[in-house]
C-alpha positions as CSV (number, residue, x, y, z in Angstrom):
1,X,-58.6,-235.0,-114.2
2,X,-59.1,-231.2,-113.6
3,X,-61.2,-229.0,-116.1
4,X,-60.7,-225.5,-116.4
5,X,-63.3,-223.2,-117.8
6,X,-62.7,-220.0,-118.8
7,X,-65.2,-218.3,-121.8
8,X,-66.5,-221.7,-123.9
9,X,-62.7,-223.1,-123.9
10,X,-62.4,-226.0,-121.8
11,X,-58.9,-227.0,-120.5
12,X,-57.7,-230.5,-119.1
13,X,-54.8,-230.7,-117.3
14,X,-53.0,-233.1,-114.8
15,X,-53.3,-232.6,-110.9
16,X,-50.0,-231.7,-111.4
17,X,-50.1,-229.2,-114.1
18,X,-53.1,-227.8,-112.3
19,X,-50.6,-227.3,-109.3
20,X,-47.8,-225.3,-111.6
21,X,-50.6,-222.8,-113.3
22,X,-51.7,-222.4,-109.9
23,X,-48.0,-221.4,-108.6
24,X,-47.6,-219.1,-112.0
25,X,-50.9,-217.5,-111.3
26,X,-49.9,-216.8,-107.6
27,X,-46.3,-215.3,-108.9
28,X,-47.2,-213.3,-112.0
29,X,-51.0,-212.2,-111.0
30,X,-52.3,-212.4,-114.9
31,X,-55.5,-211.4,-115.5
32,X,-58.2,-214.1,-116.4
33,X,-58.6,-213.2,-120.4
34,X,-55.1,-214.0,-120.4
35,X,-55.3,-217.5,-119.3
36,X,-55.4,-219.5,-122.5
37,X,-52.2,-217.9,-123.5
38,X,-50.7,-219.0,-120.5
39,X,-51.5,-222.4,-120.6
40,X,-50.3,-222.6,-124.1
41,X,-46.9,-220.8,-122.8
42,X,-47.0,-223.3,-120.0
43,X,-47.5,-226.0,-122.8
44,X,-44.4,-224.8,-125.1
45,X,-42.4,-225.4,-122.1
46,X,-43.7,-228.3,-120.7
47,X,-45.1,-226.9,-117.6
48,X,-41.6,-225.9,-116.3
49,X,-41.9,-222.8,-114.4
50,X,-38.4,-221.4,-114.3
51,X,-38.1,-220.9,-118.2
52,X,-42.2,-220.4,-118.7
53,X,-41.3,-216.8,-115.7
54,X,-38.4,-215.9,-117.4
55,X,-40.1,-216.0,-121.3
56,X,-43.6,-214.4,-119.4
57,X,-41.4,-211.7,-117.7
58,X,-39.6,-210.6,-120.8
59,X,-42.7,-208.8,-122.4
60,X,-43.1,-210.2,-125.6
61,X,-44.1,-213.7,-124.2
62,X,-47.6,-213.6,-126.1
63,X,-45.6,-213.7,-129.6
64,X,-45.0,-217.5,-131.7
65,X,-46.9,-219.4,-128.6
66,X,-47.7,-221.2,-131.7
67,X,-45.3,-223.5,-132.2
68,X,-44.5,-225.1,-135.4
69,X,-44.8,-229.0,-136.3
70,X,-41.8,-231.0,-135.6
71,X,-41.2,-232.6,-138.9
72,X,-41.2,-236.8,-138.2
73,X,-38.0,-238.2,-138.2
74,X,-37.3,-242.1,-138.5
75,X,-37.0,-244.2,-135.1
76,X,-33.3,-244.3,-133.9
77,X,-32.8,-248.4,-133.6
78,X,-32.0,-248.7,-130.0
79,X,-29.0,-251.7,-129.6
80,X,-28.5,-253.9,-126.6
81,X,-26.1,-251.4,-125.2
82,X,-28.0,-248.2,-125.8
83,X,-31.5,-249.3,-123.7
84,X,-31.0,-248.6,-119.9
85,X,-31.1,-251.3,-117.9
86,X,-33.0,-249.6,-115.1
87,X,-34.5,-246.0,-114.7
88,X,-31.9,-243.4,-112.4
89,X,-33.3,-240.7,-110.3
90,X,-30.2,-238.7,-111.6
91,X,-29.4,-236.1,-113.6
92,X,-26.0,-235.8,-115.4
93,X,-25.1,-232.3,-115.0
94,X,-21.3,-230.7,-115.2
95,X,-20.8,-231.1,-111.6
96,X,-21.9,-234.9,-111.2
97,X,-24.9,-236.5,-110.6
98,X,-27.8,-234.4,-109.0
99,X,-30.6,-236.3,-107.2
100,X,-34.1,-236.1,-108.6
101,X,-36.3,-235.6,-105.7
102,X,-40.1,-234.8,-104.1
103,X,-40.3,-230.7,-104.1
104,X,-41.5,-229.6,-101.0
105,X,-43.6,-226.1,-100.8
106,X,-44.6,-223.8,-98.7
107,X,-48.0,-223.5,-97.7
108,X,-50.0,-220.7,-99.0
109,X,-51.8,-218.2,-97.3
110,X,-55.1,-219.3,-98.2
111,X,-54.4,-222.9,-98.3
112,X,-58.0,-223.7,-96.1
113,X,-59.6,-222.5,-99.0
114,X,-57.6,-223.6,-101.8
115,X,-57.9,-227.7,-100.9
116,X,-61.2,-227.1,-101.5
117,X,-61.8,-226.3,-105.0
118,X,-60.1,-227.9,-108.4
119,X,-59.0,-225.5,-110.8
120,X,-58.7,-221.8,-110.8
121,X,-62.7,-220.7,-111.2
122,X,-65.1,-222.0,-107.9
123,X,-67.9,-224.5,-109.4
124,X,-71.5,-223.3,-110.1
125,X,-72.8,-224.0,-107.3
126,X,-76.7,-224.5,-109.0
127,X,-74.4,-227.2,-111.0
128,X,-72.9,-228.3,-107.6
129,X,-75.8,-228.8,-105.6
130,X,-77.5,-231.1,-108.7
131,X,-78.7,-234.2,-107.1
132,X,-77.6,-236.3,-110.4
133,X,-73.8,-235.2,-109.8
134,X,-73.9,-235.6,-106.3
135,X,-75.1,-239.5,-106.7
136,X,-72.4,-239.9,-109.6
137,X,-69.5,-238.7,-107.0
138,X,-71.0,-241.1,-104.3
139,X,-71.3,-244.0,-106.4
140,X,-67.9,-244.9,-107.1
141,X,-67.0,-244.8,-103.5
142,X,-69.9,-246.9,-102.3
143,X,-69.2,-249.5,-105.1
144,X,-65.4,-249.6,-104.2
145,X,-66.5,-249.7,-100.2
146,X,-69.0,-252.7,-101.3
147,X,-66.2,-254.4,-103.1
148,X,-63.9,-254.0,-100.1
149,X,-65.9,-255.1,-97.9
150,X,-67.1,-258.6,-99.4
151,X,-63.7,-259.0,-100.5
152,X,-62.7,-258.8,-96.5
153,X,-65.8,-261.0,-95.5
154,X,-64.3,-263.7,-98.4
155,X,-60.1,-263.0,-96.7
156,X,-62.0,-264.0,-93.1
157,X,-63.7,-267.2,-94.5
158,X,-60.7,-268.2,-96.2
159,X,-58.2,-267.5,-93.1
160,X,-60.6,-268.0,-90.3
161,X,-63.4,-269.5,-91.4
162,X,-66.8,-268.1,-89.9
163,X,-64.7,-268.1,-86.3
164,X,-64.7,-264.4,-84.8
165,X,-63.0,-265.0,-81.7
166,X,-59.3,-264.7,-83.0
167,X,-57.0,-262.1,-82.6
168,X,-57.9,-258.7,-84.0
169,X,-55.2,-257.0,-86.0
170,X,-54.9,-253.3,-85.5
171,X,-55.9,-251.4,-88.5
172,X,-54.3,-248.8,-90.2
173,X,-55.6,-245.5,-90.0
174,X,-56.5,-243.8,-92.6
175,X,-55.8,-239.9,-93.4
176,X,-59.6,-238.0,-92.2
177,X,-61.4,-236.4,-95.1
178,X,-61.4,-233.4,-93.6
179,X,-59.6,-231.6,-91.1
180,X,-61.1,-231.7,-87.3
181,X,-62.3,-228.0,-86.2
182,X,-61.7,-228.6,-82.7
183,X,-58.8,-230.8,-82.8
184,X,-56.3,-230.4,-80.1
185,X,-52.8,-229.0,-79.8
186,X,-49.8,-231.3,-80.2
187,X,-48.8,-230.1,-76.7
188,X,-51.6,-231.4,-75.0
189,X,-51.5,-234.4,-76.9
190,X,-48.0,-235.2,-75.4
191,X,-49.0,-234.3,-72.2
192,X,-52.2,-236.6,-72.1
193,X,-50.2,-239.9,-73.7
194,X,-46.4,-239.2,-72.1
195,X,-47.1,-236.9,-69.4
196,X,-46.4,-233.2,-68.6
197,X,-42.8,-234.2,-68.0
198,X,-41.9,-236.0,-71.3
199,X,-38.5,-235.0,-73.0
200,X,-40.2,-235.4,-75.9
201,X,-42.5,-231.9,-76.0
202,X,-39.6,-229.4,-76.1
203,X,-38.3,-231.2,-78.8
204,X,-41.3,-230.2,-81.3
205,X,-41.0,-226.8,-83.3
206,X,-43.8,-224.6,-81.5
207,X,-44.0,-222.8,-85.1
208,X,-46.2,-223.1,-88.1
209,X,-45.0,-225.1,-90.9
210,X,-43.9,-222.2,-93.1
211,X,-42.1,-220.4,-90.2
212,X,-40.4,-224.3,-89.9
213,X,-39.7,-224.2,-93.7
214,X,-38.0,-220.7,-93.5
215,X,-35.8,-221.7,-90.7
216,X,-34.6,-225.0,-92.5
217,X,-34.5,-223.6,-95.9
218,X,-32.2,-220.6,-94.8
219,X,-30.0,-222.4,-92.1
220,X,-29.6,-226.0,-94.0
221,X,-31.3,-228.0,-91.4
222,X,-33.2,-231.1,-91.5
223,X,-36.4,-231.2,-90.9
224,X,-37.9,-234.3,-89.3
225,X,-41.8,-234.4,-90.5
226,X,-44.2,-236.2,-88.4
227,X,-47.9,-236.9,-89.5
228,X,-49.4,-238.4,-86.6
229,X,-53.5,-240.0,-86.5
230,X,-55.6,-238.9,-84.1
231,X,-53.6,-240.1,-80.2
232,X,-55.7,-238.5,-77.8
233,X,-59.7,-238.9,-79.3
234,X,-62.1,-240.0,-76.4
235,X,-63.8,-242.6,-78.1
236,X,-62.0,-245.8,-78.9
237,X,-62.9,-246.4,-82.6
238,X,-61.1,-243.2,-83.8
239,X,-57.4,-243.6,-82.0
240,X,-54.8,-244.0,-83.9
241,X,-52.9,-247.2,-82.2
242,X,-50.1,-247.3,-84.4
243,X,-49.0,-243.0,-84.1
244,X,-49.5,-244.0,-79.7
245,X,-47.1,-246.7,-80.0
246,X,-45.1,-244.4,-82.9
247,X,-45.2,-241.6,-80.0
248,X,-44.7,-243.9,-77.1
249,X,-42.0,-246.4,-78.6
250,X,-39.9,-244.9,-81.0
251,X,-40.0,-241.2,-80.7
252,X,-39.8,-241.3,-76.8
253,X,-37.6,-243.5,-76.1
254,X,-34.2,-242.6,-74.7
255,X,-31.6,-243.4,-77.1
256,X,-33.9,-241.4,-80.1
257,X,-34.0,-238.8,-77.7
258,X,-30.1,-238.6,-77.4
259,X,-30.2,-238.6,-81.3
260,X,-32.7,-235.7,-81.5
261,X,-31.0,-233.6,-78.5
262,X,-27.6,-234.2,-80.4
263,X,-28.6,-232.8,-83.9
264,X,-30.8,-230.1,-82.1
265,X,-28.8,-227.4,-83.7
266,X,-29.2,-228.7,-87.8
267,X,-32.8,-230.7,-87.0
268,X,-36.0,-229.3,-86.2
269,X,-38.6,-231.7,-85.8
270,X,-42.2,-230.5,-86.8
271,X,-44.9,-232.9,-85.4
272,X,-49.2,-232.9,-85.9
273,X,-51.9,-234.3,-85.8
274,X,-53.6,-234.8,-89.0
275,X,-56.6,-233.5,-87.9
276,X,-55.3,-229.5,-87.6
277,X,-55.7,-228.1,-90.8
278,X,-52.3,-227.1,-91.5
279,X,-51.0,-230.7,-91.0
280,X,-53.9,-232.4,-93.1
281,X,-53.2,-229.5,-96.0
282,X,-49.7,-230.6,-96.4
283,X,-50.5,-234.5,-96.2
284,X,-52.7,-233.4,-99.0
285,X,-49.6,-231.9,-100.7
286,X,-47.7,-235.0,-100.1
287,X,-50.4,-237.2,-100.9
288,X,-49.8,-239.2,-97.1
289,X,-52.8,-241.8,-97.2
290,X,-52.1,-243.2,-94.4
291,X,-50.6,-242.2,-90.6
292,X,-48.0,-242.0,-89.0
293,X,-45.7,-241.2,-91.5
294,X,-42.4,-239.8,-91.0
295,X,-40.2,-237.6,-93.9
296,X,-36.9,-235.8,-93.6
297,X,-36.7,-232.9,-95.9
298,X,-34.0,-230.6,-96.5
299,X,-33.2,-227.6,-98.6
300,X,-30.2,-229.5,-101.4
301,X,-29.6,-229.6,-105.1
302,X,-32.6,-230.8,-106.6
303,X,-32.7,-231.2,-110.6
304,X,-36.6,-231.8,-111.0
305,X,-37.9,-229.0,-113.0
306,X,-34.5,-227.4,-113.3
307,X,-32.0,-228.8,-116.1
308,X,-28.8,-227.7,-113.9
309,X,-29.9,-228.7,-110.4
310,X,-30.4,-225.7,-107.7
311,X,-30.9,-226.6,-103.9
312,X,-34.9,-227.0,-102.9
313,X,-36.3,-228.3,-100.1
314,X,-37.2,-231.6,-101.4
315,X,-38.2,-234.8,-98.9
316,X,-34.9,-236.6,-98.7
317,X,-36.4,-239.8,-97.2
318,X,-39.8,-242.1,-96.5
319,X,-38.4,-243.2,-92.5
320,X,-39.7,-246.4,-91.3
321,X,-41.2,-247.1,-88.4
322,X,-41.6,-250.5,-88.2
323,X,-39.4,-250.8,-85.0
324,X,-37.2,-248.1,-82.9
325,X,-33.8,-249.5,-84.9
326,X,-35.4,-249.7,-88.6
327,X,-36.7,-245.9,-87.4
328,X,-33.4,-244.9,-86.4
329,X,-31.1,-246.6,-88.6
330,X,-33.3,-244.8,-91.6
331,X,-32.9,-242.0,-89.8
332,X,-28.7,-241.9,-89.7
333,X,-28.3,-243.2,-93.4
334,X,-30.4,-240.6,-94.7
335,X,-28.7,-237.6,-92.7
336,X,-25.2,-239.4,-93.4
337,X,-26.4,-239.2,-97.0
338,X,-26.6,-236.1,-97.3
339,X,-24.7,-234.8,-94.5
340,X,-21.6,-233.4,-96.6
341,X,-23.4,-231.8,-98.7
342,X,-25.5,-229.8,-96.2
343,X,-22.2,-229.1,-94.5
344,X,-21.0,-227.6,-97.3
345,X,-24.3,-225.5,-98.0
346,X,-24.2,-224.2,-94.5
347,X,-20.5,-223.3,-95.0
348,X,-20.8,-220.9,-98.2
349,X,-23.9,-219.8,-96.1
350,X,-21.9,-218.7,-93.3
351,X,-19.4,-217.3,-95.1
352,X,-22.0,-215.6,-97.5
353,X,-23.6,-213.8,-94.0
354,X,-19.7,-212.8,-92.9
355,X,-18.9,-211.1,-96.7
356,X,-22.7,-209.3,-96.4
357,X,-21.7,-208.6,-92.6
358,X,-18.7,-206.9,-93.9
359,X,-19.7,-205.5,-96.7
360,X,-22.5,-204.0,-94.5
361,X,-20.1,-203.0,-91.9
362,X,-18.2,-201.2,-94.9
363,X,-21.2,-199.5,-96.0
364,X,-22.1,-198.2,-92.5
365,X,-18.7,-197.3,-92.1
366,X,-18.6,-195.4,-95.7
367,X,-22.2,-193.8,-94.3
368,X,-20.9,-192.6,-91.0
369,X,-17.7,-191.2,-93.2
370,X,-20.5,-189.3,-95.6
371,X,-22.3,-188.2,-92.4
372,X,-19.3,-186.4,-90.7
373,X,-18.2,-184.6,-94.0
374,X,-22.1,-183.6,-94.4
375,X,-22.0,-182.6,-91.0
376,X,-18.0,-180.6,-91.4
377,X,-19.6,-179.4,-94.4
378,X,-22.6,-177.7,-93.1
379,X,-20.7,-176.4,-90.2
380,X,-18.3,-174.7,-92.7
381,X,-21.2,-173.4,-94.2
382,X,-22.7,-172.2,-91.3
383,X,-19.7,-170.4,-90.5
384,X,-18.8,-168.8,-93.8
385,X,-22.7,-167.8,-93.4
386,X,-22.3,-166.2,-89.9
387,X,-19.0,-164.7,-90.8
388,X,-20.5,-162.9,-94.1
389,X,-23.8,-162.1,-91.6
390,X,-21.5,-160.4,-89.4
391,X,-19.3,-159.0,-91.8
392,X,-22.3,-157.4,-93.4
393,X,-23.8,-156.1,-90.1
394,X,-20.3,-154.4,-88.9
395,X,-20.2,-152.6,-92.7
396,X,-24.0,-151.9,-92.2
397,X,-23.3,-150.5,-88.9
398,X,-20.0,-148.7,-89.7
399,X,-22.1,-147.2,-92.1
400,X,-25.1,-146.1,-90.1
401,X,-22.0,-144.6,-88.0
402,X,-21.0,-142.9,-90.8
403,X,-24.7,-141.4,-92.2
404,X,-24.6,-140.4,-88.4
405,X,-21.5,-138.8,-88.4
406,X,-22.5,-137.3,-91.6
407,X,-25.8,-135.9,-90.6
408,X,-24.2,-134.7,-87.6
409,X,-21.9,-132.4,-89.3
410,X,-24.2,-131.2,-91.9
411,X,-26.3,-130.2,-88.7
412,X,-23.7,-127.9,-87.4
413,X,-22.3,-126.5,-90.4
414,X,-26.1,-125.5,-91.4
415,X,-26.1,-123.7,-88.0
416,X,-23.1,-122.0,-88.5
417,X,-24.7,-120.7,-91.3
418,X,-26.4,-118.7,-89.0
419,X,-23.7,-116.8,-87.8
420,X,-23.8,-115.2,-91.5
421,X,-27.5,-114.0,-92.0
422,X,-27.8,-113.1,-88.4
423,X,-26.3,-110.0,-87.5
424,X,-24.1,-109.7,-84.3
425,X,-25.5,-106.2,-83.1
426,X,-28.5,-104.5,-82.6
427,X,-29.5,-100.7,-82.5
428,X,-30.5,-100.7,-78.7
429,X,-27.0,-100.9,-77.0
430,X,-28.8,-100.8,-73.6
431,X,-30.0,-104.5,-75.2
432,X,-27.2,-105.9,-75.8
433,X,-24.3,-107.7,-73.6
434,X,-20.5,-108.8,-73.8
435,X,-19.2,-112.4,-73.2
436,X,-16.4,-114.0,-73.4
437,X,-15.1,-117.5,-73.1
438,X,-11.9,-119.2,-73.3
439,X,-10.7,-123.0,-74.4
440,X,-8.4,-125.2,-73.1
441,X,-5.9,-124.4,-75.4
442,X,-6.0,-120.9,-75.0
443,X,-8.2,-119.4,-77.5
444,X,-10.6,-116.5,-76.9
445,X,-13.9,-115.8,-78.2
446,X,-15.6,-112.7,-77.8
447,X,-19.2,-111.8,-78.8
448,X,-22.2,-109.6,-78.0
449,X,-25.4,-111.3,-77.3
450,X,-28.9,-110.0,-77.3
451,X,-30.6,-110.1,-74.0
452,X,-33.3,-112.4,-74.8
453,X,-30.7,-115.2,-76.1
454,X,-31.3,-118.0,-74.3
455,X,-28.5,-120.5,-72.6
456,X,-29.1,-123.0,-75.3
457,X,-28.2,-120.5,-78.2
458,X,-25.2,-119.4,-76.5
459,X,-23.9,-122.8,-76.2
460,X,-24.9,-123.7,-80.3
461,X,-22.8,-120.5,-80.9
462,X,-20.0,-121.3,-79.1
463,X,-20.1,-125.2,-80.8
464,X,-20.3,-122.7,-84.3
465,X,-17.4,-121.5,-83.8
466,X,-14.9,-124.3,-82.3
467,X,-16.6,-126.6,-85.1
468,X,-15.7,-124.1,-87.6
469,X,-12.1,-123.5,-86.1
470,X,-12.3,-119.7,-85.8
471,X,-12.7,-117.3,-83.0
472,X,-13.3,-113.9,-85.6
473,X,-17.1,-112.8,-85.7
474,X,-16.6,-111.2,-89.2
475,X,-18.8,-112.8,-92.0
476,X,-15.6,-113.1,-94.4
477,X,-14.0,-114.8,-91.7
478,X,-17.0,-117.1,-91.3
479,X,-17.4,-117.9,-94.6
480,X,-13.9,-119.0,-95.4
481,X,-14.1,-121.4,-92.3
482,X,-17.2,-122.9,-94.3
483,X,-15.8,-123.7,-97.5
484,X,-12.5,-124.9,-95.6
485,X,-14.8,-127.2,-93.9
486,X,-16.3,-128.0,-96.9
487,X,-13.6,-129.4,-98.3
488,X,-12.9,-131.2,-95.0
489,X,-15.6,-132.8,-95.0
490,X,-15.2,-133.5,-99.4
491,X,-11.5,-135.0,-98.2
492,X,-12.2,-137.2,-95.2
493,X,-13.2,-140.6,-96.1
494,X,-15.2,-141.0,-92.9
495,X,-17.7,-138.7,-94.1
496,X,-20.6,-139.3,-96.6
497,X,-21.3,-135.5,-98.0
498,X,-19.7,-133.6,-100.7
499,X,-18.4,-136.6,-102.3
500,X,-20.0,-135.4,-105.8
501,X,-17.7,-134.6,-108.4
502,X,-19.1,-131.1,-109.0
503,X,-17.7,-130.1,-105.2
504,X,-14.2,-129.6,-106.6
505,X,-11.5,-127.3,-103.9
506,X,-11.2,-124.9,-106.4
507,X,-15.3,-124.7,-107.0
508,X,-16.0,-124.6,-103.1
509,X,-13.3,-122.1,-102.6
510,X,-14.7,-119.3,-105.2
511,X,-18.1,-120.0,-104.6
512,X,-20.0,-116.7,-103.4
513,X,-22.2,-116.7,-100.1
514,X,-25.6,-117.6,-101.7
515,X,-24.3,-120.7,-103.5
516,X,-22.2,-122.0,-100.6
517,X,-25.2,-121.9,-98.2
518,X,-27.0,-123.7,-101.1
519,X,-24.7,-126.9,-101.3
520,X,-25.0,-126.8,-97.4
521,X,-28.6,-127.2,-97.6
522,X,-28.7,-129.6,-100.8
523,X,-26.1,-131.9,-99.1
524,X,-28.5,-131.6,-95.6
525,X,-31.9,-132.5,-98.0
526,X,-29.8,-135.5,-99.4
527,X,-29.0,-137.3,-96.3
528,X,-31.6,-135.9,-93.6
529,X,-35.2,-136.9,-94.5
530,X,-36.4,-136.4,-91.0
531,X,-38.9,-133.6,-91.3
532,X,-38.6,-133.0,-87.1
533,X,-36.2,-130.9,-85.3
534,X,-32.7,-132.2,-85.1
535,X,-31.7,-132.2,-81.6
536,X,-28.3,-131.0,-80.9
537,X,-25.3,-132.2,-79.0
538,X,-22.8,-130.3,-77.2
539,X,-19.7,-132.5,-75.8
540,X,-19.0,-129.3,-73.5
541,X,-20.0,-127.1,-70.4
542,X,-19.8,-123.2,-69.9
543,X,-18.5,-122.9,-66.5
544,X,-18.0,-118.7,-65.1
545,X,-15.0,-119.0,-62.7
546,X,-16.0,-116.6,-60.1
547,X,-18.1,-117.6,-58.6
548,X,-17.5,-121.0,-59.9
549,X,-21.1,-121.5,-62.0
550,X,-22.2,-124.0,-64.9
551,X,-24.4,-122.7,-67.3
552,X,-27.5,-124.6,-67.9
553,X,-28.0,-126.3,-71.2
554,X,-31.6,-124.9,-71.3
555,X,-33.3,-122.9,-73.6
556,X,-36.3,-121.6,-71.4
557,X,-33.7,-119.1,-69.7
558,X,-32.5,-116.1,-71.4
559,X,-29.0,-114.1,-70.6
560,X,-31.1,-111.0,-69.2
561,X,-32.2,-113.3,-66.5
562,X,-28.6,-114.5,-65.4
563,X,-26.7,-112.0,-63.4
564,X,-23.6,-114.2,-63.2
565,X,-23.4,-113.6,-67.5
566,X,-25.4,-110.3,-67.6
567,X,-24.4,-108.0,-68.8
568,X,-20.8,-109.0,-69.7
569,X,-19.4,-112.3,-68.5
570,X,-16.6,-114.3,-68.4
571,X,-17.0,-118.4,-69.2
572,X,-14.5,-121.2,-69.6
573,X,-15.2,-124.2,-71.9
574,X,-14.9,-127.3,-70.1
575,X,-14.8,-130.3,-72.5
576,X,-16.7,-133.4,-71.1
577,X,-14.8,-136.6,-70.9
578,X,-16.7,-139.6,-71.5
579,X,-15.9,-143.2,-70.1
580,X,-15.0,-145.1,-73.4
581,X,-12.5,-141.8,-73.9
582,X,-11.1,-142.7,-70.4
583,X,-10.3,-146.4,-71.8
C-alpha cells in the first residue's frame, strides 16, 4: 500500500485512491501545505472526484472537513427476500439500468515518469539506495520465484516423471518490467511477420493513444485495443508465440479482415507492442499481466464514480482469443451490445454539430450584418465629416473673399482720400498740364496734372474717381462721394468694414473732413495688418485715340516725358474683360 509523506503526517491510501489524488492534483494544481486537507475532503466523499471538484471549487471547501460521528444505529434484520442473490454490475437510475464498468483514461503527459514513482513526493534517494531496503524488495520475489519453481519441478515429476523428451507447451508471456528503449515500430513488425503487403497494416491507427482516445471519445467509435508481446525479437527465448499466431491467425485472416474493413468508419483499432512505452504505461493502467490481450472500449454511460451514469470511455469487453470464431464471435456480441446505444450517442452528436453549425452560421451571419452597418456607419460619418470639412472651407474661403474684398475697398477709398489733402493746381502754370478721359458710358473727367506725375498716379486717380462715382474735382464734391460710399460699404452685406454700430447714415453723413478720414483709416488699421505697401489693381487701360496709344501702367515715367498726353491729352478708358467674365 502507498505512503504519502508530507511534514511528519503519514498517509495510507489504496493504489486506487493514490490514482484519484493524483487526478485532483493534476486538475486543481493545490499547493503541497494543502494536501492533508485534501485528502480529508477526498475522504468525506469517498474519493469521488465529481462532488470532492465541485465542494473544492466552491471556495469554502476547507470549512466542517471534520465530519461528525454517525450515531450507531441497530442492524436492520436482513430476511430471505431482502439479501441479493448475486452481486449486479448495475446501477438503478431513472432511466434504467446503467452498466458499471472499467474507466478508461487518458495518458498523461508525463506518464514515463509518473510509473515510476508511488505517491505524490519522489523517495529519498540516500533512503532508496540503502542496501537493507533494496534486499527486503528482492526477497519476496526470489522466495515466490523459488516456490514456483520447485513447485513446477514437483507438476513435471508428477505428470512426466523425470522424462524431458515430451512435448513442450508454449508458455505464456509475461508483461516486461520495463519498457524496451529500442523497441520497434508496429509497422515494421507487420512487415517482418506478414509481409510488406499485409491488409492488416493500414488497418492500425498510425496515432498515439491519446490522439486514438480523442477520436473515439468525440465520434462514438469503438476502439479495438491490442497488447501484443514482443513478435519480432532476434533471439528465440523472448518471442511472444502466442501475439505471432494472435497476429498471424486471427487478426490476419480474411474474414476478420472483412469485419474490420466493414466497421472501419465507428472502429479504430490501436495495436503495440508492449515493449514501447506508451503501450506498457497503459497495460500498467489496465493492470494487463499477461500478452496478447485484446479490449474494446468505448465512450457510453458509465455509473462508476458517478450516482447518475454519464458516458466515459470505459473497456466494454475482455475479447478472447482462444480461436479466430471465439475472437470474433466476442467481438460481434460486444459491439451488438452496445451498438444502439452508440447509435444513439452518435446521433444527438450529429445533430449537436448541425444546431452549433447553425447557430455558428447565425452568428457569422449576425457578424457580417454588424460589419456592414459598422462599415454604412463609418461611411455616413465620413461623409457628414467631409461635407462639414468642405462646408467649412467654402465659408472660410468666402470669407477670405470677403476680408479681400474688404481690404480692397478700404485701399481705394484711403486713396481717394488723397484727392482732398492734395491740391489740384500749382503756382507754376508753365508746370502744369490738362487731360481728359472719357468712359464707356459717356462720362467725362477732366483734371490738371503736374508734370512730374507719373503714369501710375494718373491711372490711381482716374480709379479715385470712377470708384467714388463722381467726375467733379471739387473737395465738397469728393467728400460727399466718401461718406456715400461709406455707407455703401456699412449697407452691403458682402463687405466686412463699417459694420460697427457707431457708423450710423446719419453719423457718417454730418461727420466733418477730419473725422471722416479718421474712420477711413481706423477701419484700414482694423483689417490690414500688413505693414508693406499695398499693391494696387486697375481692371482698366488709358488708351489716346489719335494716334491710337496705351498708356503704360508704370510709375518710372512721368507725363512731362509723354508727348502723346503732354501737355493736354485726350484718353479713353477701356475696361479689361477677363475670361471668367466672358463665361
Amino acid at each position: 500500500m502507498p505512503i504519502i509523506q508530507h511534514a511528519d503526517q503519514e498517509f495510507h491510501v489504496s493504489h486506487e485512491e493514490e490514482e484519484k489524488l493524483n487526478q485532483f492534483q493534476l486538475i486543481t494544481a493545490f499547493p503541497d501545505e494543502d494536501l492533508p486537507q485534501v485528502i480529508k475532503l477526498l475522504r468525506n466523499h469517498t474519493w469521488q472526484l465529481e462532488p470532492a471538484l465541485s465542494r473544492y471549487f466552491d471556495g469554502n471547501w476547507r470549512e466542517n472537513l471534520e465530519q461528525p460521528p454517525v450515531p450507531a444505529r441497530p442492524p436492520t434484520p436482513i430476511t430471505r427476500e431482502d439479501t441479493p442473490r448475486s452481486a449486479t454490475p448495475f446501477v438503478v437510475t431513472q432511466s434504467g439500468l446503467v452498466p458499471r464498468l472499467p474507466i478508461v483514461k487518458k495518458l498523461p503527459i508525463d506518464y514515463k515518469e509518473r510509473f515510476q514513482y508511488i505517491g505524490l513526493n519522489k523517495r529519498n534517494e540516500e533512503f532508496s539506495t540503502h542496501p537493507a531496503l533494496f534486499v527486503l524488495l528482492l526477497l519476496p520475489r526470489i522466495i515466490l520465484k523459488l516456490g514456483m519453481g520447485i513447485l513446477a519441478v514437483l507438476w513435471s515429476i508428477i505428470s512426466f516423471g523425470f522424462n524431458t523428451e515430451g512435448a513442450k507447451e508454449d508458455k505464456v508471456s509475461r508483461l516486461p518490467a520495463m519498457p524496451d528503449e529500442k523497441y520497434s515500430e508496429i509497422e515494421d513488425d507487420l512487415d517482418a511477420l506478414l509481409g510488406e503487403n499485409s491488409e492488416l497494416g493500414p488497418l492500425i491507427s498510425k496515432d498515439s493513444f491519446n490522439q486514438t482516445f480523442d477520436k473515439c471519445e468525440g465520434g462514438f467509435k469503438y476502439m479495438l485495443f491490442i497488447c501484443l508481446g514482443n513478435i519480432s525479437s532476434e533471439e528465440a527465448e523472448k518471442v511472444d508465440v502466442n501475439s505471432q499466431r494472435f497476429v498471424k491467425h486471427i487478426l490476419n485472416d480474411p474474414s476478420t479482415l472483412d469485419i474490420l474493413k466493414e466497421n472501419s468508419d465507428n472502429l479504430l483499432v490501436y495495436m503495440r507492442t508492449a515493449q514501447s512505452s506508451e503501450m506498457w504505461s497503459i497495460a500498467k493502467q489496465f493492470k494487463i499481466k499477461y500478452t496478447p490481450e485484446c479490449l474494446l472500449i468505448g465512450n457510453v454511460l458509465n455509473s462508476a464514480d458517478s450516482m447518475g451514469g454519464i458516458t466515459r470511455m470505459s473497456v466494454l469487453a475482455r475479447l478472447k482469443m482462444g480461436s479466430l470464431r471465439k475472437f470474433q464471435n466476442s467481438l460481434k456480441v460486444a459491439m451488438d451490445k452496445f451498438n444502439p446505444e452508440m447509435v444513439v450517442n452518435r446521433s444527438e452528436q450529429e445533430e449537436l454539430k448541425l444546431a452549433r453549425q447553425i447557430k455558428q452560421m447565425q452568428d457569422q451571419a449576425f457578424e457580417e450584418s454588424l460589419k456592414k452597418d459598422r462599415i454604412k456607419e463609418e461611411e455616413r460619418q465620413r461623409a457628414e465629416e467631409e461635407a462639414r470639412a468642405a462646408e467649412e472651407l467654402a465659408l472660410k474661403k468666402e470669407h477670405e473673399i470677403a476680408v479681400y474684398k474688404t481690404v480692397e475697398d478700404l485701399q481705394w477709398l484711403h486713396l481717394c482720400t488723397k484727392l482732398i489733402v492734395s491740391p489740384e493746381e500749382t503756382q507754376d502754370s508753365n508746370a502744369r498740364g490738362s487731360l481728359q478721359f472719357r468712359t464707356p458710358d459717356g462720362k467725362r473727367l477732366i483734371r490738371k496734372f503736374s508734370g512730374d506725375c507719373t503714369l501710375k498716379e494718373i491711372y490711381h486717380i482716374v480709379k479715385c474717381h470712377l470708384f467714388l462715382d463722381t467726375m467733379s474735382s471739387k473737395q465738397e464734391d469728393i467728400l460727399k462721394s466718401l461718406k456715400l460710399k461709406i455707407s455703401a460699404m456699412k449697407n452691403d452685406d458682402e463687405k466686412l468694414s463699417f459694420k460697427s454700430g457707431d457708423y450710423t447714415d446719419e453719423k457718417v453723413m454730418d461727420s466733418a473732413q477730419e473725422i471722416v478720414l479718421q474712420m477711413i483709416d481706423d477701419e484700414l488699421c482694423k483689417w490690414y495688418k500688413n505693414e508693406e505697401d499695398y499693391e494696387f489693381d486697375v481692371d482698366f487701360e488709358l488708351v489716346s485715340p489719335f494716334p491710337r496709344y496705351r498708356v503704360p501702367y508704370d510709375d518710372s515715367i512721368v507725363v512731362r516725358n509723354t508727348p502723346q498726353l503732354w501737355p493736354n491729352g485726350s484718353m479713353l478708358v477701356e475696361y479689361l474683360v477677363s475670361d471668367s467674365d466672358d463665361e
